[in-house]
N, C-alpha and C positions, 0 to 999 in steps of 0.2 A: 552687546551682551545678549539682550533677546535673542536678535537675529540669530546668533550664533547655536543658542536653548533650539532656538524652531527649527534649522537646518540641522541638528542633531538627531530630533525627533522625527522628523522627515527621513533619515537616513535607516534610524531604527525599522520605523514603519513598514517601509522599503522591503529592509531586509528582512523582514520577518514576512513580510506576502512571497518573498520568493520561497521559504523553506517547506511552505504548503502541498505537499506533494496533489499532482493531477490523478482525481478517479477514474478509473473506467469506466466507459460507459453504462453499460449494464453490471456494475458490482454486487457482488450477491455479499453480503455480512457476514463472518464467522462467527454462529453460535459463542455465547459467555460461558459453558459448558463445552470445553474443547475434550475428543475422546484420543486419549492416551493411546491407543491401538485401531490399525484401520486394515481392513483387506486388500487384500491382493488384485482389485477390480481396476483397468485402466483404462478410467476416461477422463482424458488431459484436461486442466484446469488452467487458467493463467491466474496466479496468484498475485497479490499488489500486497510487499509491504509498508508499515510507518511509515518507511522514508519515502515512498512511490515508485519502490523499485519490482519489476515485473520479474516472476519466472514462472519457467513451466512447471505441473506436480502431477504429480500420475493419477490423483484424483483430489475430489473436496475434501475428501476427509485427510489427507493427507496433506494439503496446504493448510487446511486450520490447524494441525496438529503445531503446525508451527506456530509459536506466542506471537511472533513479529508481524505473521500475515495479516491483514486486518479485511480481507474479502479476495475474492476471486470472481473470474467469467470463466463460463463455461467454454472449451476450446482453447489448442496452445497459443504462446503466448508470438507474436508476429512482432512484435519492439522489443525483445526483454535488455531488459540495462544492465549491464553488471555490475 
């Protein structure tokens, strides 16, 4: 019955280390004050969201605009997942 408690636990554990999405290297954080409106200026951002999924965005401000994004690197995105 232990055995069983411990291999369950181990299993959980498991699988919650995979759900951790991988950072970018150089992530930059999106401001807690995200702005509702951005220019028209385009210089490509690779954005990472919650889940660790990568895209391109035409600029910073425009990938934070998104709630999901949680940082970007400067430069498009060379893996993005879809």
């Amino acid at each position: 019955m232990i055995i069983k408690r411990v291999l369950s636990l181990m299993v959980l554990l498991l699988a919650a280390c995979q759900n951790v999405p991988e950072k970018l290297d150089k992530l930059i954080d999106c401001p807690e004050a995200r702005s509702p409106m951005c220019t028209k200026i385009y210089r490509p951002v690779c954005g990472q969201d919650k889940e660790g999924k990568l895209k391109t965005y035409a600029s910073d401000c425009t990938a934070c605009a998104n709630v999901d994004v949680v940082g970007y690197q400067e430069g498009a995105c060379t893996g993005e997942t879809k």
